[in-house]
C-alpha positions in Angstrom: -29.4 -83.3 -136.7 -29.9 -83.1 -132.9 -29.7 -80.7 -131.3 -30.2 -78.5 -133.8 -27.8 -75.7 -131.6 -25.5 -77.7 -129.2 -24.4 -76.2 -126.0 -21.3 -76.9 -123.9 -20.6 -80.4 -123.5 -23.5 -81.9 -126.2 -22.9 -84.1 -129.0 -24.7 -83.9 -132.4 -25.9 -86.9 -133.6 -26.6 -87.3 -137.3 -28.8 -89.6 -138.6 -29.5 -90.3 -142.4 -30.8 -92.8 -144.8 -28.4 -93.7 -147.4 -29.8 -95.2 -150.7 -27.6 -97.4 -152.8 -28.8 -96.2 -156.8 -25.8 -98.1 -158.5 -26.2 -101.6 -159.6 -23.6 -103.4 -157.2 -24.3 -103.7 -153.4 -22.0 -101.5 -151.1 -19.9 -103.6 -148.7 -19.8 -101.9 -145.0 -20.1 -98.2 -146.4 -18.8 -95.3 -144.3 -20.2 -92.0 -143.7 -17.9 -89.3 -142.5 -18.8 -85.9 -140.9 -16.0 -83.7 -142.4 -15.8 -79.9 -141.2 -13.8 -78.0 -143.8 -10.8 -76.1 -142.9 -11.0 -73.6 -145.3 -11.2 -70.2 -143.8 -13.8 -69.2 -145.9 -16.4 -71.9 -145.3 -15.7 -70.7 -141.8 -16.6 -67.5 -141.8 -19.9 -66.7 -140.4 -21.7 -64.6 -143.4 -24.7 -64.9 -145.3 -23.0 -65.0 -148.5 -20.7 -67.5 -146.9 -24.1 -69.4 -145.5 -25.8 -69.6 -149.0 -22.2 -70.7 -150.8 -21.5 -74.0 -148.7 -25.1 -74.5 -149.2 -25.3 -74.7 -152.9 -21.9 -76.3 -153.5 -21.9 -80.1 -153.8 -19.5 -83.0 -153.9 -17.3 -84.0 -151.0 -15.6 -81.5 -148.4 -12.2 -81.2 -147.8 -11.4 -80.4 -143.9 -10.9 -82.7 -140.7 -13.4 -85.5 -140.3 -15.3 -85.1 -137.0 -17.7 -88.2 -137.1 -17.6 -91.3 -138.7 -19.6 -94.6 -138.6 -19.2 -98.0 -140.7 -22.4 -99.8 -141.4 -22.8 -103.3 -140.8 -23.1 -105.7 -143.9 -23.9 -104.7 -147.1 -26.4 -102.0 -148.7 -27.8 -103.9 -151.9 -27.9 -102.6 -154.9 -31.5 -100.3 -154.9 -31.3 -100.6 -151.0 -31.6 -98.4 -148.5 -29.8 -98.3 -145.2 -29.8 -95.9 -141.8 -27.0 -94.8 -140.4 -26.0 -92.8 -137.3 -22.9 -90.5 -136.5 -22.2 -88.6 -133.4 -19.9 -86.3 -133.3 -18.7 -85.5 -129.5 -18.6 -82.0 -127.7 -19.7 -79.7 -131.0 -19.4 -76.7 -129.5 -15.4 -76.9 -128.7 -15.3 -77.1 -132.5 -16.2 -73.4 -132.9 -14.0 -70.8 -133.3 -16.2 -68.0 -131.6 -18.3 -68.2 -128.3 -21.2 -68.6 -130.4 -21.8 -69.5 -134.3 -22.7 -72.2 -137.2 -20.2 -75.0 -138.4 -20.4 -76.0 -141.9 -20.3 -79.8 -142.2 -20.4 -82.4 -145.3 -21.9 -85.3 -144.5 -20.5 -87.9 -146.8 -19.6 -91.6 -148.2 -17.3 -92.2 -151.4 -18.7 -89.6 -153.7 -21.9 -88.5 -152.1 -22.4 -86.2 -149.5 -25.0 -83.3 -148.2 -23.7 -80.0 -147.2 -25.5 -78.8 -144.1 -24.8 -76.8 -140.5 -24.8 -77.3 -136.9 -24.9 -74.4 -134.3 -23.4 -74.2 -131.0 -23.3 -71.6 -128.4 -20.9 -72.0 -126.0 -21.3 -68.3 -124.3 -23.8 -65.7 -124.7 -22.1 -62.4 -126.6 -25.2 -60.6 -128.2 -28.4 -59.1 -128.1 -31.2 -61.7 -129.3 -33.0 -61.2 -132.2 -37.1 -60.6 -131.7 -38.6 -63.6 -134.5 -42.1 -63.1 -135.9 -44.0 -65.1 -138.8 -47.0 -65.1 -141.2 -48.8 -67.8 -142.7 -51.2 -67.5 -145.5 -54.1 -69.6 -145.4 -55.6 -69.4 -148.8 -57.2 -71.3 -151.6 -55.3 -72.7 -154.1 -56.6 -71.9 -157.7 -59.1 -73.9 -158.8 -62.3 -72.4 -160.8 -64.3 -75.7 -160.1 -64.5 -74.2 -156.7 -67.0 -71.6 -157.8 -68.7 -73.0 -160.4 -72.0 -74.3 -161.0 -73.9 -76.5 -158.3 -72.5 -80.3 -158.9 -70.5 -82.9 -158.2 -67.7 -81.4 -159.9 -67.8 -78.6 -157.4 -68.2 -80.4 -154.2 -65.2 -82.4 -155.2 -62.9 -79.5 -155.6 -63.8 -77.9 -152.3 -63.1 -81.8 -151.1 -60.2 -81.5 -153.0 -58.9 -78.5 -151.5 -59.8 -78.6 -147.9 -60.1 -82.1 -146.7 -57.4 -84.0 -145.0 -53.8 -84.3 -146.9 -55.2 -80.7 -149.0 -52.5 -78.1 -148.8 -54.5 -76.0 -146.6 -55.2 -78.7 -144.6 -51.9 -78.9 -144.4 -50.7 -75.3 -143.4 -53.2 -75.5 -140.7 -51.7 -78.8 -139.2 -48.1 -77.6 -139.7 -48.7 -73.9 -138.1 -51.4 -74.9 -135.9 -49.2 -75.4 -132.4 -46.4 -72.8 -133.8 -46.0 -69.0 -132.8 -47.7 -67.8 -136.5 -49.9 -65.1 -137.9 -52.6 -66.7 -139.6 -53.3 -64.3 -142.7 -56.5 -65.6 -143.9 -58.7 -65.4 -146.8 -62.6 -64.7 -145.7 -63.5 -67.7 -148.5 -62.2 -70.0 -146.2 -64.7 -68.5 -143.2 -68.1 -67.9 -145.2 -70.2 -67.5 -142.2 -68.2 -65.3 -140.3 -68.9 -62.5 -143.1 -71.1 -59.8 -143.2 -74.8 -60.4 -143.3 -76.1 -61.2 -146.6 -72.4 -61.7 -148.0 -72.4 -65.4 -147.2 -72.8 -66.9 -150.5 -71.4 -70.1 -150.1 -73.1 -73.4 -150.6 -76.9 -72.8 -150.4 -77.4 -76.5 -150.0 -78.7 -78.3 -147.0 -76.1 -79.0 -143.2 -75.2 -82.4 -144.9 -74.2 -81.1 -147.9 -70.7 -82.1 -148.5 -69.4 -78.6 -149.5 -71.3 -76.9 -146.7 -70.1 -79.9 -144.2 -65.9 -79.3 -145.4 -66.2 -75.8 -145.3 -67.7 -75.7 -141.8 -64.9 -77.9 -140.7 -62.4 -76.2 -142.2 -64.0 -73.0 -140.5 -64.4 -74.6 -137.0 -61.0 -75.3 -137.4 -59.6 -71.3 -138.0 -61.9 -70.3 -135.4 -60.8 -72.7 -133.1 -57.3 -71.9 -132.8 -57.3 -68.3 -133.9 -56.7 -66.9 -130.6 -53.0 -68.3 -131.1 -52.4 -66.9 -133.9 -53.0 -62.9 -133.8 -54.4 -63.4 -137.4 -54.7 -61.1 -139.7 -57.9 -61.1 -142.3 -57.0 -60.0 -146.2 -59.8 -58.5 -148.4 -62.6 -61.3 -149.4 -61.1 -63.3 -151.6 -57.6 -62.7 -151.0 -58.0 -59.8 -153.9 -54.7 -59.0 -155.9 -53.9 -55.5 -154.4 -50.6 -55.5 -156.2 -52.5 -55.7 -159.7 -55.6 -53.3 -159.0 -54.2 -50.7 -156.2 -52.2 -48.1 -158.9 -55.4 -49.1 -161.7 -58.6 -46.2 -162.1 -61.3 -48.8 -162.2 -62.1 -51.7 -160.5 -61.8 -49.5 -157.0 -65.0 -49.8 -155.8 -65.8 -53.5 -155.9 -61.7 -53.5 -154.3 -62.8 -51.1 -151.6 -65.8 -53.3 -150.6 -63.9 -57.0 -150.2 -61.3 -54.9 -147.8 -63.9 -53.5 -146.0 -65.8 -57.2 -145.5 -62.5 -58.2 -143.9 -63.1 -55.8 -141.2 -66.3 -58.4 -139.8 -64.4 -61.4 -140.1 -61.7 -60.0 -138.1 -63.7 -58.8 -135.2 -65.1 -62.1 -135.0 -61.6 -63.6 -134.9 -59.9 -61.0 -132.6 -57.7 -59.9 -135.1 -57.0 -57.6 -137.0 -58.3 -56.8 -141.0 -55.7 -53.3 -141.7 -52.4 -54.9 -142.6 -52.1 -55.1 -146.7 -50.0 -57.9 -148.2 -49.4 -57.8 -151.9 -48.4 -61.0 -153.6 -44.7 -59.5 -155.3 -43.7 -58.0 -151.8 -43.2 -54.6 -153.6 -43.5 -51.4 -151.8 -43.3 -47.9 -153.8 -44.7 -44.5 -152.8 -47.2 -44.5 -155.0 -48.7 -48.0 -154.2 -48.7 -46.5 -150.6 -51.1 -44.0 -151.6 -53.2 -46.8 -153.7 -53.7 -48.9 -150.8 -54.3 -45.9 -148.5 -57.3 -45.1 -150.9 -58.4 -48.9 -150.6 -58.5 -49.2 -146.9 -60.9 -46.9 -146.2 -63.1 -48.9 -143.1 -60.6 -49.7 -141.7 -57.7 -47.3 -142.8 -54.4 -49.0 -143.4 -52.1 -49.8 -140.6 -49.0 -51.4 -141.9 -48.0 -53.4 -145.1 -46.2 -56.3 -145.4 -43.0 -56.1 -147.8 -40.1 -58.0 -148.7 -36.9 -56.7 -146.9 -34.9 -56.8 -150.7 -36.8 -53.7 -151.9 -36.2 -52.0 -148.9 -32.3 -52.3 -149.0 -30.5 -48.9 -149.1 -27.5 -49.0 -151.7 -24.2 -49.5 -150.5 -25.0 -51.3 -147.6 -23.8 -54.7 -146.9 -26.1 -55.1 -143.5 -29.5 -56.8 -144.0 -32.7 -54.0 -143.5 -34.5 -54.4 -140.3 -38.0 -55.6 -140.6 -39.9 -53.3 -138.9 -39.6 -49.6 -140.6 -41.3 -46.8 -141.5 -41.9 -45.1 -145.4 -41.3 -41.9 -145.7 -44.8 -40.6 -144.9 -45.2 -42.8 -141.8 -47.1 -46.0 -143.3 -45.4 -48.9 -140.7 -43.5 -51.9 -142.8 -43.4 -55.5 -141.8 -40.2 -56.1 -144.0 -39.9 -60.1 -144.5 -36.6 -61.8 -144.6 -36.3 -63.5 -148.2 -33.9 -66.0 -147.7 -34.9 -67.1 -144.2 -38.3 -67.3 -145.6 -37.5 -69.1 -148.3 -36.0 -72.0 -145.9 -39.4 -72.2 -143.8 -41.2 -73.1 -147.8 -38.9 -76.1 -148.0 -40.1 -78.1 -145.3 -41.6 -80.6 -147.7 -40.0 -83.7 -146.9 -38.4 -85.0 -143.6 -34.9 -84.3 -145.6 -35.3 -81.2 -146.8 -36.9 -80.1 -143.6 -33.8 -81.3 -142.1 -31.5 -79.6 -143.9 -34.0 -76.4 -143.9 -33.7 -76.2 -140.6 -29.8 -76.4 -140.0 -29.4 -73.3 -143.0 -31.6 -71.6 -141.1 -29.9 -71.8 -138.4 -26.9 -70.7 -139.5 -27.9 -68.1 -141.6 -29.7 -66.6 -138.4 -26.6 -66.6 -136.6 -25.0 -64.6 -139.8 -27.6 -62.3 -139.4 -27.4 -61.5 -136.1 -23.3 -61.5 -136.4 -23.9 -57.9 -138.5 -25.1 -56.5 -135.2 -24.4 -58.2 -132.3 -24.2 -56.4 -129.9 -27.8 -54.2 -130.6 -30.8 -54.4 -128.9 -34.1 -54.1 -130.7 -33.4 -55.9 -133.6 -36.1 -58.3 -135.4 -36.2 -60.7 -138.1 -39.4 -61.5 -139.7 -40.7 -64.8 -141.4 -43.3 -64.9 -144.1 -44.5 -67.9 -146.1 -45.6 -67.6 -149.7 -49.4 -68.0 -150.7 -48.2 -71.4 -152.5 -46.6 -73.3 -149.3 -47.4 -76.5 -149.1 -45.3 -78.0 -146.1 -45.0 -81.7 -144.7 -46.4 -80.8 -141.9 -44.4 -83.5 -139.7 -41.9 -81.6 -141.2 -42.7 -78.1 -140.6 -43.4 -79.0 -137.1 -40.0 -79.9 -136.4 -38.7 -76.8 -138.0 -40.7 -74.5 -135.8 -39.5 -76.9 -132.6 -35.5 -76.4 -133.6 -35.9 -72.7 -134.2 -37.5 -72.4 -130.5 -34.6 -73.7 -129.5 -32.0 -71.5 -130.8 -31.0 -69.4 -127.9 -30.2 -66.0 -130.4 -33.7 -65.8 -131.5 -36.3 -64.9 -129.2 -40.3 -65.4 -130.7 -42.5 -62.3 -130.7 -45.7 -61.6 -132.6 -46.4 -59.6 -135.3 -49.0 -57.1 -133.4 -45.8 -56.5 -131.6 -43.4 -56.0 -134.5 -46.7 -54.0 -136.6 -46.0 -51.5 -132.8 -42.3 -51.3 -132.9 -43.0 -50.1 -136.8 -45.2 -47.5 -135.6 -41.6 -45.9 -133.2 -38.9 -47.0 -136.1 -38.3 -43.6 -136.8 -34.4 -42.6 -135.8 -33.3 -46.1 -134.6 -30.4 -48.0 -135.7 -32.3 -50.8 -136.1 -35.3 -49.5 -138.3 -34.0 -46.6 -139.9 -36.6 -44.6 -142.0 -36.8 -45.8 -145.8 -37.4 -44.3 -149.3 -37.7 -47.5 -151.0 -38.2 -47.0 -154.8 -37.6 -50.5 -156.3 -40.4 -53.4 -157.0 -39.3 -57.2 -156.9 -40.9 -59.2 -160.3 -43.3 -61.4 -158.4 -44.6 -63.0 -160.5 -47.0 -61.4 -163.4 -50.6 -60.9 -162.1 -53.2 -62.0 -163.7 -55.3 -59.1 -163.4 -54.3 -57.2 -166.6 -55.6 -53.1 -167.0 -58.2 -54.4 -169.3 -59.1 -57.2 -167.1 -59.6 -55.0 -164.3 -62.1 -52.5 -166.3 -63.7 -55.3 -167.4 -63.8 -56.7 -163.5 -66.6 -54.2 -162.2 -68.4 -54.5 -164.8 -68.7 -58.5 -165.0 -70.2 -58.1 -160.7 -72.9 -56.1 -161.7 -74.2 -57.0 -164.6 -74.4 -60.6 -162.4 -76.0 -59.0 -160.0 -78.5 -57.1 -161.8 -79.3 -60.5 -163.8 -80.2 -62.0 -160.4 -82.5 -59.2 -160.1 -85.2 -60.7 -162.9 -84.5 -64.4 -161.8 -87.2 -66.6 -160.0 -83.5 -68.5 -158.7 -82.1 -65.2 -158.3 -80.6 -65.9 -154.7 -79.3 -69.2 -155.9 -77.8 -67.2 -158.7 -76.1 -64.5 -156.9 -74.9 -66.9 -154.3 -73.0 -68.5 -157.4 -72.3 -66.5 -159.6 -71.9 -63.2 -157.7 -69.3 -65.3 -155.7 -67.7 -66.5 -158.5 -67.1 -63.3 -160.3 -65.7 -61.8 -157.0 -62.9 -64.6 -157.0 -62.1 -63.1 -160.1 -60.2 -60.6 -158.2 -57.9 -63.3 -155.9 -54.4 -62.9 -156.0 -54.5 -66.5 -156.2 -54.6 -66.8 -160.3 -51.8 -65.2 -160.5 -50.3 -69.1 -160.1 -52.7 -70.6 -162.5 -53.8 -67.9 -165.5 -55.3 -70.6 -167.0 -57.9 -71.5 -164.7 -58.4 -67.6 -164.7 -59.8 -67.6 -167.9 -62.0 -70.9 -167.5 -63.6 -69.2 -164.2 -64.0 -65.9 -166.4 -65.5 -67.8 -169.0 -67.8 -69.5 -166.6 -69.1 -66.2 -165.4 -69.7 -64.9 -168.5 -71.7 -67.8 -169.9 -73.7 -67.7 -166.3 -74.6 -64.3 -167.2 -75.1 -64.1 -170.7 -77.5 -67.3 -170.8 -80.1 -64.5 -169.0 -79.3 -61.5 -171.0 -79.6 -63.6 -175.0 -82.7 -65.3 -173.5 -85.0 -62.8 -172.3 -85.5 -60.5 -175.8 -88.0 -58.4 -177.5 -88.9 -59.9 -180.8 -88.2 -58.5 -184.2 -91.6 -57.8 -185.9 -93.1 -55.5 -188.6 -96.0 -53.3 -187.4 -98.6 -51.4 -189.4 -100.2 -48.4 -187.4 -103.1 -47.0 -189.1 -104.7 -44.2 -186.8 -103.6 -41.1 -185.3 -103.3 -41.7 -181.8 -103.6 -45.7 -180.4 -101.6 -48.7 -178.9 -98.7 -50.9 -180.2 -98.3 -54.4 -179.4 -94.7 -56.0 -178.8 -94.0 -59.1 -177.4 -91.3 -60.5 -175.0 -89.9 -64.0 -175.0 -88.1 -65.6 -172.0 -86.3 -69.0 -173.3 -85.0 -69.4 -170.0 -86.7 -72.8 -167.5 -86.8 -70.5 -165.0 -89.7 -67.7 -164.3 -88.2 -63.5 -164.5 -90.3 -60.8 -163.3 -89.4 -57.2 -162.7 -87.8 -56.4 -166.4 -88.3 -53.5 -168.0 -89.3 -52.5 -171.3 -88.2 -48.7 -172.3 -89.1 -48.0 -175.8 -88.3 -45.2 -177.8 -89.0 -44.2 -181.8 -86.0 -43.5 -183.6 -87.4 -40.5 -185.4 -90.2 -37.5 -185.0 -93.1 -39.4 -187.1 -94.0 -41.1 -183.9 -94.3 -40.6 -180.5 -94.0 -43.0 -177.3 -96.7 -41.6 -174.8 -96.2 -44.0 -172.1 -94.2 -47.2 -171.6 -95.3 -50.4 -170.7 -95.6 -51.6 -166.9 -93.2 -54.2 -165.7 -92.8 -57.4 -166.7 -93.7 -60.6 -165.8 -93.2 -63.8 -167.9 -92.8 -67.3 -167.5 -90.2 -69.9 -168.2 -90.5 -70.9 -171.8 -93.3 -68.1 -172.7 -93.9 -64.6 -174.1 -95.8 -61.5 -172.7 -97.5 -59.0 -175.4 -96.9 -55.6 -174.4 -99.0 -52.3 -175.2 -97.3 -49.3 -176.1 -99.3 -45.9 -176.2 -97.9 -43.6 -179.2 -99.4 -40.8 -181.5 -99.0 -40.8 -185.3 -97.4 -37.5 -186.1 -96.5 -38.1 -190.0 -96.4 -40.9 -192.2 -93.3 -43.1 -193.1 -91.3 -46.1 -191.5 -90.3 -45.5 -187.7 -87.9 -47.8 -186.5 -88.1 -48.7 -182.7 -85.4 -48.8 -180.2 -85.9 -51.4 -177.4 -84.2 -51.6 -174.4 -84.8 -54.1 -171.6 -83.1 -53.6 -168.2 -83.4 -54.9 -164.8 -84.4 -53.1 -161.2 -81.0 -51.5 -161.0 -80.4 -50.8 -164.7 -78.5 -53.4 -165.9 -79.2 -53.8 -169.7 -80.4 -57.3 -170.6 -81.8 -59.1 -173.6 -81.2 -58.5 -177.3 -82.0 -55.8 -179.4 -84.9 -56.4 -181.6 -85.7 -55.2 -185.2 -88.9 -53.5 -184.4 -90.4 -51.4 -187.6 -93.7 -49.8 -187.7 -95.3 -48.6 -190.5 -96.8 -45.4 -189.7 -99.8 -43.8 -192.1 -102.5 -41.2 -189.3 -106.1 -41.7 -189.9 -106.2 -37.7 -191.2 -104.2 -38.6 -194.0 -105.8 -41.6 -196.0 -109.6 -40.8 -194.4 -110.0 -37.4 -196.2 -108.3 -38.7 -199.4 -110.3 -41.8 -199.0 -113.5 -39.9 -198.8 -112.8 -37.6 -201.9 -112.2 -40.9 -203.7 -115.3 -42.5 -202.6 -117.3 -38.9 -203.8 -115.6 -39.3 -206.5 -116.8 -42.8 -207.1 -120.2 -41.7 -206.5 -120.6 -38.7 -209.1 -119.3 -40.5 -211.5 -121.6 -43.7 -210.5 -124.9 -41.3 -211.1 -123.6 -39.6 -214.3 -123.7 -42.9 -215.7 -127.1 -44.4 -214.4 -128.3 -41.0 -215.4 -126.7 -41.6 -218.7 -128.6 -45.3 -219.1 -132.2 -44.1 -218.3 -132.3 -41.5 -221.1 -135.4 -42.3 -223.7 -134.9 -42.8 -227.5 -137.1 -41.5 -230.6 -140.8 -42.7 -229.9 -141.8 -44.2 -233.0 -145.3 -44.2 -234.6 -148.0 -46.8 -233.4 -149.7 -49.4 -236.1 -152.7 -49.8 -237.1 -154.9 -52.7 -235.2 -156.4 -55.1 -237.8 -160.3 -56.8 -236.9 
């Protein structure tokens, strides 16, 4: 359709491929341009807009174009075809508007639009957008070194990848790149980089470079906007009591990444597009460093009942927190771009149901519409390009930024055009991912990787993988894919746990015979890889004995054990179980626990029964020798014969 709005004395030309799916070639087909006469179609509303739309089969009306092709379309053919239809806009009815028009031949036809202005009778509308660049959700990305994990990040960021192709669609457009700080590891805080650790020629370090050349290079274009690290689920965790620290610390990364991107890291975007009161004063508590400047919502939620006037898109809550209110069904049209058709016809509803939108007001000044693409678009970008060229040129919509529309939020209060809202209603959204146990369970799972990397010889390898990849647990991305949630959680888990089962005290059966003296326990590390800096706390389970000082730190190597000396004073005789503990540097409890029993019997016990035994022993060993060397009866000597 070109142009996509005709002015005075332009014709609209219609090209179109027409395929021939029956089983009997089509003889010199015509295609008709038919504009209905129906009042109804007429009438420039958005209800009226999104009803010619979705209605199919041929139009009834006055054909304004036609065109016979040439020969025959064989039968699983295809064939192009052109229609003009002369002087468009003396087919209006207003000065200004959106014709409905069926494009047709025998039995098919497309419903579509073409707008015309033939004199200017209104007050523009401002136009911003926003464009997520984001990951798509795929747990190969983060998980151990491999080729499995280079090819996903391959997968996901090289040429023809979705976000490959957001960037190439948005790149020369009037956009607000929203962007997840995964896609720009570098440009984080010191010591948060914990991307590939792999040499420059790496092919995960060498994408993700390029992909981050490629933000940084045109960012200056696109006022861009940073979301927490790892695009984190704010809808899920902002109204949940845990998980708020480790939330609080991927918005305030953002902050970095923004300054080195001149933009801005204080706009909050939840996934559903809901807005209450009460996630107002979540997100306030999140965005601490920096403090929250606006929020990004879908207009629906903010629509007062009784009203039959769409809501502005820049407002205000009810205790001042500035609202970037998207348009649903404009922004809809923008995520159909996926194809040269449907980009096409995408294009044309948009314009006219822009021209329905600004027909509620026409005659106000002030008044802006604002664009926002879903985390999941995934244009043509040939496509998408064209859409952003035909909306340039529609003379009632006038492009602006979103810094600009964020301002006129700040001032909504008491105008016409951005009246002040008490919004109480959340759209569905989608279900997130991040479930209340899920979340409790989310802080947790960061720090006990964390403190694991603490023992490990690889322990900066570790944390850059692991650490990373527990993080991403938070995205707002699995919220698409719960499946590959749990495979990433999983992942994590096993990561973690293959330290804390392998380095464990082992179970053993002591016998302590003396009053005061050591013990001996041993440590075994099954792990290929050295740990050092574990501790070993040690305490009896009951008053017969006691722990007089612990053992130093360890230090053992991959595949070994380390023996251990415990000093401890017999108090009483009788079995003592042992409770062992082993933790790292900042606490977090590792290893197994161990069946350690020791069999307690003090030296002034046995010694002084040992000794009355032995005295014992040895009276009764003289009464008896005493006993043996007694003499008999002497009896008398004989007499000695010569």
């Amino acid at each position: 359709m070109t142009p996509a709005v005709a002015l005075p004395g332009q014709d609209l030309v219609v090209t179109g491929t027409m395929r021939n799916d029956g089983s009997r070639p089509l003889n010199g087909p015509t295609v008709a341009v038919v504009m209905p006469t129906d009042d109804t179609s007429l009438r420039s509303t958005r209800e009226a807009v999104q009803n010619w739309a979705t209605e199919v089969g041929p139009a009834q009306g006055t054909v304004v174009g036609r065109t016979r092709l040439a020969g025959a379309v064989p039968a699983g053919g295809t064939a192009t075809f052109y229609v003009t239809v002369h002087r468009l806009a003396s087919l209006g009815r207003a000065a200004y508007g959106a014709i409905p028009l069926s494009v047709q031949t025998g039995t098919a036809s497309v419903r579509t639009f073409a707008g015309y202005q033939r004199t200017k009778q209104y007050e523009p509308i401002s136009i911003s957008w926003a464009v997520p660049l984001t990951l798509d959700p795929d747990p190969q990305l983060f998980g151990g070194p491999g080729a499995g994990r280079q090819k996903a990040w391959s997968d996901a960021l090289a040429d023809g990848s979705r976000v490959s192709r957001v960037i190439d669609a948005t790149q020369d457009a009037p956009v607000t790149w929203a962007i997840d700080p995964t896609l720009t590891p570098t440009l984080l805080q010191r010591g948060v980089d914990i991307g590939s650790s792999a040499a420059q020629s790496d092919p995960e370090t060498a994408i993700r470079t390029a992909t981050q050349t490629r933000i940084t290079d045109a960012a200056a274009r696109h006022t861009p906007w940073v979301l927490p690290d790892t695009d984190a689920d704010l809808a899920a965790v902002a109204g949940a009591s845990t998980a708020q620290s480790l939330m609080r610390t991927l918005v305030a990364r953002s902050q970095a990444v923004a300054q080195r991107l001149g933009g801005r890291a204080d706009v909050a975007w939840p996934a559903d597009g809901g807005y209450t009161l009460t996630r107002e004063t979540a997100l306030r508590r999140l965005f601490q460093q920096p403090a929250l400047a606006g929020q990004v919502t879908s207009a629906a939620v903010l629509t007062t009942p009784g009203t039959t006037n769409s809501p502005g898109s820049a407002q205000r809550s009810t205790t001042g927190l500035p609202l970037l209110a998207y348009d649903d069904a404009l922004s809809t049209l923008l995520t159909q771009t996926t194809s040269a058709s449907a980009g096409v016809l995408s294009t044309q509803q948009f314009v006219a149901d822009s021209v329905a939108l600004l027909n509620e007001l026409p005659g106000t000044q002030g008044r802006s519409v604002f664009v926002a693409a879903p985390r999941s678009f995934n244009p043509d970008p040939a496509a998408a390009r064209a859409f952003f060229a035909a909306v340039d040129s529609i003379p009632w919509l006038t492009p602006t930024t979103t810094d600009v529309l964020l301002a006129s939020a700040r001032h909504a209060v008491g105008t016409a055009a951005a009246p002040v809202t008490r919004p109480t209603v959340e759209p569905g959204g989608g279900q997130p991912v991040l479930t209340s146990a899920r979340i409790s369970q989310l802080e947790q799972t960061v720090r006990t990787v964390r403190g694991v990397a603490q023992i490990r010889d690889d322990g900066n390898e570790f944390l850059r993988t692991w650490a990373r990849a527990a993080e991403q647990l938070a995205s707002t991305r699995w919220r698409a894919a719960p499946t590959a949630w749990d495979t990433l959680s999983g992942g994590v888990t096993q990561a973690a746990r293959q330290t804390t089962t392998a380095v464990k005290v082992s179970a053993s059966t002591i016998n302590f015979l003396a009053d005061s003296g050591r013990l001996q326990i041993t440590v075994t590390n099954d792990l290929a890889v050295p740990v050092g800096n574990v501790k070993l706390t040690v305490e009896a389970s009951n008053l017969r004995l006691r722990i007089d000082s612990q053992p130093p730190i360890l230090r053992i190597g991959p595949k070994s054990r380390a023996t251990v000396s415990v000093s401890v004073t017999a108090l009483a005789a009788g079995s003592v179980p042992l409770r062992t503990r082993l933790t790292t540097p900042d606490g977090t409890v590792i290893g197994e626990g161990a069946d350690v029993q020791v069999r307690v019997t003090p030296t002034g016990n046995w010694v002084y029964g040992g000794l009355a035994a032995v005295g014992g022993l040895v009276l009764l060993l003289g009464i008896v020798r005493t006993v043996r060397r007694r003499p008999g009866a002497r009896l008398p000597r004989e007499a000695t014969t010569a």
